[in-house]
Biopython code that builds the backbone (N, CA, C, O; Angstrom):
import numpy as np
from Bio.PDB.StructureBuilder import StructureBuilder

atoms = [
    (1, "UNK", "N", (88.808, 87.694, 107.122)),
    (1, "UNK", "CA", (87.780, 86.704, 107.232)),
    (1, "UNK", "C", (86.810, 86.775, 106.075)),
    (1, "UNK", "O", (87.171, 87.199, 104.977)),
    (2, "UNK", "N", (85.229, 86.243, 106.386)),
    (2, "UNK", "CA", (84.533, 86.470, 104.906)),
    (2, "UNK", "C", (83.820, 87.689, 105.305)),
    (2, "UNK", "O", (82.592, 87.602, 105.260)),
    (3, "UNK", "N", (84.348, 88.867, 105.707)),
    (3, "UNK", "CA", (83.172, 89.741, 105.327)),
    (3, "UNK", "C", (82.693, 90.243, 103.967)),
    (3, "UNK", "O", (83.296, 90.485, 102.922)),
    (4, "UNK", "N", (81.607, 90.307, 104.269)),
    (4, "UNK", "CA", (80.929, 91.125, 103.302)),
    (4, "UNK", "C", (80.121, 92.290, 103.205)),
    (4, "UNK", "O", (79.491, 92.603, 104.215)),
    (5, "UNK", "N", (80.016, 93.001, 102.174)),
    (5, "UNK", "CA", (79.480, 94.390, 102.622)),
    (5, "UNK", "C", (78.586, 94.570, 100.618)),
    (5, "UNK", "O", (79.064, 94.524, 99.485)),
    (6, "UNK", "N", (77.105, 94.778, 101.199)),
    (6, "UNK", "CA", (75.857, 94.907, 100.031)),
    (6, "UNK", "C", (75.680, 96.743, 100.347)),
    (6, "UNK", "O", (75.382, 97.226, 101.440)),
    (7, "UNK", "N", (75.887, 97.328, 99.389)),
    (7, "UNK", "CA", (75.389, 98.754, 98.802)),
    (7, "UNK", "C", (74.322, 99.311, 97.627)),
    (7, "UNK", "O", (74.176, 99.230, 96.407)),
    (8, "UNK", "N", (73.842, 99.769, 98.488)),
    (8, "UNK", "CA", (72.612, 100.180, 97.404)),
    (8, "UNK", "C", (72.584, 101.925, 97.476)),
    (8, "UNK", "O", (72.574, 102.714, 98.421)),
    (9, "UNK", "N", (72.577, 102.081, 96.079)),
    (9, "UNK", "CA", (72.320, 103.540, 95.926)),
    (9, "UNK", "C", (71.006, 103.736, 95.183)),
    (9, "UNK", "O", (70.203, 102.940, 94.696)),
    (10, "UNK", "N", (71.044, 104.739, 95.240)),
    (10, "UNK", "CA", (69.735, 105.725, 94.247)),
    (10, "UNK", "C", (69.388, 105.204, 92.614)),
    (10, "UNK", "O", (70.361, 105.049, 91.875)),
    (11, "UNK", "N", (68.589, 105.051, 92.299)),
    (11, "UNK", "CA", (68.495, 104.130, 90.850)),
    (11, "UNK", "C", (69.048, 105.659, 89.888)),
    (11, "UNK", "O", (69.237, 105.392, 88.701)),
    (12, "UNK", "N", (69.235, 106.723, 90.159)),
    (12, "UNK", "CA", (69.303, 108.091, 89.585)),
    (12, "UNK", "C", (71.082, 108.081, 89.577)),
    (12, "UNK", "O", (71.624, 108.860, 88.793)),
    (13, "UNK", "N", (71.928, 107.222, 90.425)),
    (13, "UNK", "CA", (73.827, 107.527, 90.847)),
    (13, "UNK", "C", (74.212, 107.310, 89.519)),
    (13, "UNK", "O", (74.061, 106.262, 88.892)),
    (14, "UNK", "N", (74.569, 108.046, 89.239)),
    (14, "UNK", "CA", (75.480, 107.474, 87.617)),
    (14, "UNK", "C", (77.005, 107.726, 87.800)),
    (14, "UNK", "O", (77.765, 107.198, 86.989)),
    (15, "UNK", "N", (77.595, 108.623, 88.974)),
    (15, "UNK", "CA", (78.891, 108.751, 89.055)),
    (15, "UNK", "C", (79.460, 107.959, 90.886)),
    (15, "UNK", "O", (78.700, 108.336, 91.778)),
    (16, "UNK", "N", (80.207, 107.343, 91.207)),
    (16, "UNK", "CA", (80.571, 106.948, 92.490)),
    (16, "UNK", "C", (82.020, 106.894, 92.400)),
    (16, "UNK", "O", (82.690, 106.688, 91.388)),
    (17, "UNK", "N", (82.361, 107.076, 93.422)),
    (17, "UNK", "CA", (83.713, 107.423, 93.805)),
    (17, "UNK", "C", (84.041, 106.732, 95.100)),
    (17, "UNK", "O", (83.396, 106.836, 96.144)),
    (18, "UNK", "N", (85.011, 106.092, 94.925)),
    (18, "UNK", "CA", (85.005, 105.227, 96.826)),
    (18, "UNK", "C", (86.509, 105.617, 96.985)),
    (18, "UNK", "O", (87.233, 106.135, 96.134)),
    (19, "UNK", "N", (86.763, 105.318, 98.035)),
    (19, "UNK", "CA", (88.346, 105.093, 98.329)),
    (19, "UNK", "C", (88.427, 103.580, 98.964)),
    (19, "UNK", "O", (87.446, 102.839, 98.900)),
    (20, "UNK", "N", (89.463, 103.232, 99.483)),
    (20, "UNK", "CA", (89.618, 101.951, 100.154)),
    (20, "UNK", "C", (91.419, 102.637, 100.581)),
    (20, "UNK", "O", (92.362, 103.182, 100.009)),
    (21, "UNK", "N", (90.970, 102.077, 102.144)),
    (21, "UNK", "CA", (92.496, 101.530, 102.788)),
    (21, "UNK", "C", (92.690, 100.953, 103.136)),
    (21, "UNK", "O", (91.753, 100.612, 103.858)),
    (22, "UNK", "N", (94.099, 99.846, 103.292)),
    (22, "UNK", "CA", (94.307, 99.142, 103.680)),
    (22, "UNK", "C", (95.053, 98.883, 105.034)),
    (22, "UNK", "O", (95.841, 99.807, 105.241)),
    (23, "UNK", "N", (95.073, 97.798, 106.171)),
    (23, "UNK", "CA", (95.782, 98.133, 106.965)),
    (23, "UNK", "C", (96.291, 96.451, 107.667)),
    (23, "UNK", "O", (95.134, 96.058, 107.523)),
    (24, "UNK", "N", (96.919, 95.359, 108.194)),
    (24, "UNK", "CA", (96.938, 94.307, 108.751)),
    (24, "UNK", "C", (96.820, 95.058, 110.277)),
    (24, "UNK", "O", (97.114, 94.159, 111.065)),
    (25, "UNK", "N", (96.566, 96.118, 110.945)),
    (25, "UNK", "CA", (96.464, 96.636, 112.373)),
    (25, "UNK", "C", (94.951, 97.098, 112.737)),
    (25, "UNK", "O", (94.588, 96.939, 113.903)),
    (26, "UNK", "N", (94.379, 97.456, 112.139)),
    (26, "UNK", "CA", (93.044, 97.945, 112.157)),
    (26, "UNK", "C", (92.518, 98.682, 111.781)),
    (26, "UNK", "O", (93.184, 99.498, 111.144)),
    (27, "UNK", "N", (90.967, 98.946, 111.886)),
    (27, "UNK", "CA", (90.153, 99.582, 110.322)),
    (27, "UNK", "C", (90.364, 100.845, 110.964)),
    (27, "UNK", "O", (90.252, 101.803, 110.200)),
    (28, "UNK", "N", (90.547, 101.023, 111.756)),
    (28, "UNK", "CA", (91.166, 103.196, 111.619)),
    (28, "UNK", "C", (92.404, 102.870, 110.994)),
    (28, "UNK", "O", (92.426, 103.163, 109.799)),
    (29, "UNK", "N", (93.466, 102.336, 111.460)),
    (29, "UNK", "CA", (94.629, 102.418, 110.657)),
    (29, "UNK", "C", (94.480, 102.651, 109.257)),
    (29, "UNK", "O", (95.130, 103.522, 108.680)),
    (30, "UNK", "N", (93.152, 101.466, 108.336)),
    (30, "UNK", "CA", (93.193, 101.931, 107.233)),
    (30, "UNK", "C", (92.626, 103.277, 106.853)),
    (30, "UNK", "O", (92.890, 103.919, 105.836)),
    (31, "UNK", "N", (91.679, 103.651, 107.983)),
    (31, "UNK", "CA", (91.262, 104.783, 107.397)),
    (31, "UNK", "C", (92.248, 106.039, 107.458)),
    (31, "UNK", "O", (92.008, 107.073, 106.836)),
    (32, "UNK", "N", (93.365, 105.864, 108.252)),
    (32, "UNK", "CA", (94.517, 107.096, 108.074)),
    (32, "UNK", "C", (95.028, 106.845, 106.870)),
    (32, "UNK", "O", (95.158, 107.647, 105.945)),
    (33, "UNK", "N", (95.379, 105.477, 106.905)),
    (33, "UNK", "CA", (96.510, 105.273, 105.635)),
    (33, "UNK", "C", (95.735, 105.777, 104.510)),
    (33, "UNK", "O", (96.509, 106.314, 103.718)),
    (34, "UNK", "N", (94.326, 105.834, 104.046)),
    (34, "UNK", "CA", (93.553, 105.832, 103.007)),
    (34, "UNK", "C", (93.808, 107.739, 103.071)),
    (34, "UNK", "O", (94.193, 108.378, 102.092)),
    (35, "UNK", "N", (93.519, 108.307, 104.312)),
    (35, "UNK", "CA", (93.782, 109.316, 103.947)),
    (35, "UNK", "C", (95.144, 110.102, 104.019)),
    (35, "UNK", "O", (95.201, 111.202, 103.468)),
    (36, "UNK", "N", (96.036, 109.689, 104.547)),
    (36, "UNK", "CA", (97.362, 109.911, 104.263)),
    (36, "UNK", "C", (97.957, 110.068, 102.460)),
    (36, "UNK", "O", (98.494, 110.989, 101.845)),
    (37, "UNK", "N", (97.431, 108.348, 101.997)),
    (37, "UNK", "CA", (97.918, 108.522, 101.151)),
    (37, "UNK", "C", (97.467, 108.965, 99.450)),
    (37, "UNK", "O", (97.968, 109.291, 98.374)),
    (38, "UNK", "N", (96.329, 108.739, 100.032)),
    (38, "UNK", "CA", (95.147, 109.931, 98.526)),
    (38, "UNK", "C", (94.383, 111.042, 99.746)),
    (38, "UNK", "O", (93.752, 110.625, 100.717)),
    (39, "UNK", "N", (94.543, 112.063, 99.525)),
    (39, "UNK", "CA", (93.648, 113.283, 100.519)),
    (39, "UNK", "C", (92.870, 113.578, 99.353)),
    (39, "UNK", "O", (91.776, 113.961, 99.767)),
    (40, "UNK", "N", (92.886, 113.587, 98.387)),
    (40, "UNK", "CA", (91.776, 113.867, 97.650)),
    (40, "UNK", "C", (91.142, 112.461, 96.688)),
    (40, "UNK", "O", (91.577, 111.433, 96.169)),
    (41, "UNK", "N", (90.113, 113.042, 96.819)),
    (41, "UNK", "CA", (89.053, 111.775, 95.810)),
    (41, "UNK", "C", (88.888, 112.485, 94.381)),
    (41, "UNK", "O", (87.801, 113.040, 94.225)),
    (42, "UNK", "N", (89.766, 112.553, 93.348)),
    (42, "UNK", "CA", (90.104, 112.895, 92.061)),
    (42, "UNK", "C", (91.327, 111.870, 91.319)),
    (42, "UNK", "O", (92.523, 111.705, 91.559)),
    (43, "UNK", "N", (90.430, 111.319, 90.359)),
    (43, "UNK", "CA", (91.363, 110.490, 89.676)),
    (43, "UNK", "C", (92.019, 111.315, 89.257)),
    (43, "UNK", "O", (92.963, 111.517, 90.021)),
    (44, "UNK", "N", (92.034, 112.064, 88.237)),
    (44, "UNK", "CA", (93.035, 112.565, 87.567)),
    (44, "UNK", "C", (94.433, 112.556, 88.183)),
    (44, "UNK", "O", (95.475, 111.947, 87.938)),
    (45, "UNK", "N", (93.937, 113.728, 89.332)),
    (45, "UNK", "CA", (95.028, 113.984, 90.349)),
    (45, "UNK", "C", (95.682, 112.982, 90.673)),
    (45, "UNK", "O", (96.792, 112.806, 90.171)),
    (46, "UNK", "N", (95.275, 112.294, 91.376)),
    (46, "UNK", "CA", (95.897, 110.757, 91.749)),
    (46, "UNK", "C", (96.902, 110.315, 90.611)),
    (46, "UNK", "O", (98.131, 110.392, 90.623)),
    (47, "UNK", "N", (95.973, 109.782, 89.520)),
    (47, "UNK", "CA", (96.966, 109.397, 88.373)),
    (47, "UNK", "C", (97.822, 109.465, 88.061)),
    (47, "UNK", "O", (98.621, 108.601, 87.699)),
    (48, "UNK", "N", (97.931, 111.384, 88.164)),
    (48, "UNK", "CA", (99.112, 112.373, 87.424)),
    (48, "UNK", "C", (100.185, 112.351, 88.611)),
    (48, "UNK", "O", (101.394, 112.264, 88.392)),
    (49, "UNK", "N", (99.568, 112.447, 90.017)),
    (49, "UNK", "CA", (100.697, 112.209, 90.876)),
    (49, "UNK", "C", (101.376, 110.625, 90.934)),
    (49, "UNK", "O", (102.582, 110.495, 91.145)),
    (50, "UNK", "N", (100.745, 109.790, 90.786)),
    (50, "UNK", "CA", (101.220, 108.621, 90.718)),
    (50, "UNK", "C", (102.226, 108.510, 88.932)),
    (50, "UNK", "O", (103.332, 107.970, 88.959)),
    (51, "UNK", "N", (101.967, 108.771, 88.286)),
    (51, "UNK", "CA", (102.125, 108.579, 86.723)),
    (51, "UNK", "C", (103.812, 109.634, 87.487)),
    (51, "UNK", "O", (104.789, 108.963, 87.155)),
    (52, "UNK", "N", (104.151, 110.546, 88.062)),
    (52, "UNK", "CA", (105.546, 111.583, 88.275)),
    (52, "UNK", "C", (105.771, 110.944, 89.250)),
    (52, "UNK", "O", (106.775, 111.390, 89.804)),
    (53, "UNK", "N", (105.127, 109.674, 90.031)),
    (53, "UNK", "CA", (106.341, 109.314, 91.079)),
    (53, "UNK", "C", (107.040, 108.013, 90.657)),
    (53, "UNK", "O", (108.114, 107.677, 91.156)),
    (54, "UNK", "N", (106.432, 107.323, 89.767)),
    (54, "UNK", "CA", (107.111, 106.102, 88.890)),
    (54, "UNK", "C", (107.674, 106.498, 88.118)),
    (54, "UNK", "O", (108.216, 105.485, 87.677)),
    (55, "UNK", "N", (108.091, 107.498, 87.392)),
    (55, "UNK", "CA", (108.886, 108.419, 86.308)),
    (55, "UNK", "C", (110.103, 108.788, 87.038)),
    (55, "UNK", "O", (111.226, 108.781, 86.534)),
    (56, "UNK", "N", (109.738, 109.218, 88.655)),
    (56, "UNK", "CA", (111.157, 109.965, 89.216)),
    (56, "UNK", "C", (111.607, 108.648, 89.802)),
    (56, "UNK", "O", (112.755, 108.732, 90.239)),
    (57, "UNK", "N", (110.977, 107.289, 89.966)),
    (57, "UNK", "CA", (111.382, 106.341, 90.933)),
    (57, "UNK", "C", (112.163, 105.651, 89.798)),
    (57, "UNK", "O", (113.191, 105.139, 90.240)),
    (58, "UNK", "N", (112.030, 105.511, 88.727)),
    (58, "UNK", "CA", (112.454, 104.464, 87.014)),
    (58, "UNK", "C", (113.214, 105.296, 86.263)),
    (58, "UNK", "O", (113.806, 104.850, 85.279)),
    (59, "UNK", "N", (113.316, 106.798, 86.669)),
    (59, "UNK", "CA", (113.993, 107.642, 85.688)),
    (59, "UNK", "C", (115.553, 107.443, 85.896)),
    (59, "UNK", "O", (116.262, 107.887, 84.992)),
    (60, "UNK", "N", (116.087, 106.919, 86.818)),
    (60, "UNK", "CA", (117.217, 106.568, 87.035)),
    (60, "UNK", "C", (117.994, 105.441, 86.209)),
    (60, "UNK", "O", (119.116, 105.350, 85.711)),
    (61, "UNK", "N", (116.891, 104.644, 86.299)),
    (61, "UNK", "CA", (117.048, 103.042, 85.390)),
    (61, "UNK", "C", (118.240, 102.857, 84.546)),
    (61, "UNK", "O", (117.766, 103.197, 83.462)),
    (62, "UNK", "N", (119.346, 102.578, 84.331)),
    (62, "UNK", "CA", (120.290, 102.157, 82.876)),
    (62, "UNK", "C", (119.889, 100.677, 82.030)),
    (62, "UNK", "O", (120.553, 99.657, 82.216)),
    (63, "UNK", "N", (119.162, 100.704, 81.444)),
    (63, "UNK", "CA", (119.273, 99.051, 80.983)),
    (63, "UNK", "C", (119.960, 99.111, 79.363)),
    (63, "UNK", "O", (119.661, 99.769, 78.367)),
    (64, "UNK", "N", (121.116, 97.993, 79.669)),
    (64, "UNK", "CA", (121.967, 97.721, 78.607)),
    (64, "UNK", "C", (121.636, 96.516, 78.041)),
    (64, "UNK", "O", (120.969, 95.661, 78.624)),
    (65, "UNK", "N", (122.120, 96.399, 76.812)),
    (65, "UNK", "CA", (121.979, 94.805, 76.469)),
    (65, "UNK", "C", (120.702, 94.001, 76.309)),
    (65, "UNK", "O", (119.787, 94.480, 76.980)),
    (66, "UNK", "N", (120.368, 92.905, 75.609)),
    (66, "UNK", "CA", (119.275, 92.355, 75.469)),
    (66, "UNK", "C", (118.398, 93.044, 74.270)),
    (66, "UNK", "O", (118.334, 94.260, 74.083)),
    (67, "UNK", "N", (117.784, 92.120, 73.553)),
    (67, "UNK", "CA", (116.786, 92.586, 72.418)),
    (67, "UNK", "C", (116.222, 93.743, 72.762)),
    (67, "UNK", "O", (116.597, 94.272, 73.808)),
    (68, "UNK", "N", (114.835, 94.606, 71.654)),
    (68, "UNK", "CA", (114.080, 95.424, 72.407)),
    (68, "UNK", "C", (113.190, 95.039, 73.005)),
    (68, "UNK", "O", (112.806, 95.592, 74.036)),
    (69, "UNK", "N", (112.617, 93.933, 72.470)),
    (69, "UNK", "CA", (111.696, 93.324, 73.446)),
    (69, "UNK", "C", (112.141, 92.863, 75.135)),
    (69, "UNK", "O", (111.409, 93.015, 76.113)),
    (70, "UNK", "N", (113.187, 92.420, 75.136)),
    (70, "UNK", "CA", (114.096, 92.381, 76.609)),
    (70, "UNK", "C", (113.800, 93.829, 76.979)),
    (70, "UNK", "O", (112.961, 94.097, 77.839)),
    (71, "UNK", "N", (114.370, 94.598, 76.442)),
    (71, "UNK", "CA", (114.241, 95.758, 77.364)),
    (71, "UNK", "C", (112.865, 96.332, 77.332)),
    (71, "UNK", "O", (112.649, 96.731, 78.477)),
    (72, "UNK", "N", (112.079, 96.511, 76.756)),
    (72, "UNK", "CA", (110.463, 96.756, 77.023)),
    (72, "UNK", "C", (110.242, 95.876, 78.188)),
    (72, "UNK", "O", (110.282, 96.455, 79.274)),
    (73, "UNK", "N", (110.016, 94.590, 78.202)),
    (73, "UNK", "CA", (109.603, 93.535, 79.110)),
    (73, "UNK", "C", (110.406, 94.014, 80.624)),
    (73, "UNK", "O", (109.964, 93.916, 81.769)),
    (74, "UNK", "N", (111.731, 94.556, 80.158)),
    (74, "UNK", "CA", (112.185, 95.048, 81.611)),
    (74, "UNK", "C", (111.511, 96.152, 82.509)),
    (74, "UNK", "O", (111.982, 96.421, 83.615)),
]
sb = StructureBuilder()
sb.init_structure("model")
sb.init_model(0)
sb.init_chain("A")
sb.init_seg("    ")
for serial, (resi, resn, name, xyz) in enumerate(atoms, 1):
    if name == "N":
        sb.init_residue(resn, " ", resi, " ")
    sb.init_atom(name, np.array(xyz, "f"), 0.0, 1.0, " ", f" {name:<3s}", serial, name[0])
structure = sb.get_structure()
């Protein structure tokens, strides 16, 4: 629907960190899924685990044929 949601912090916050989950069942659902699927609030971490699961999910990949630009774009 239109919710909306206004936050105000400290005029002093210079660093914030949020999470968000998502869910079409309900807002605990997202809040498991949010913590199911990041347990920690560290980009890096996140990144680096995300950055080795698209590497092991694409590392399989064969692409033959087509310019290099074809295969980049793939």
């Amino acid at each position: 629907g239109d919710k909306q949601a206004v936050l105000t912090f400290a005029p002093d916050t210079e660093t914030l960190t949020i999470a968000v989950g998502l869910s079409s069942v309900s807002a605990e659902n997202a809040r498991l899924n949010s913590v199911a699927e990041v347990p920690e609030l560290d980009f890096d971490a996140v990144h680096a685990r995300a950055a080795a699961l698209w590497r092991e999910a694409l590392g399989d990949i064969v692409v033959e044929g087509g310019s290099r630009d074809e295969m980049v774009n793939f």
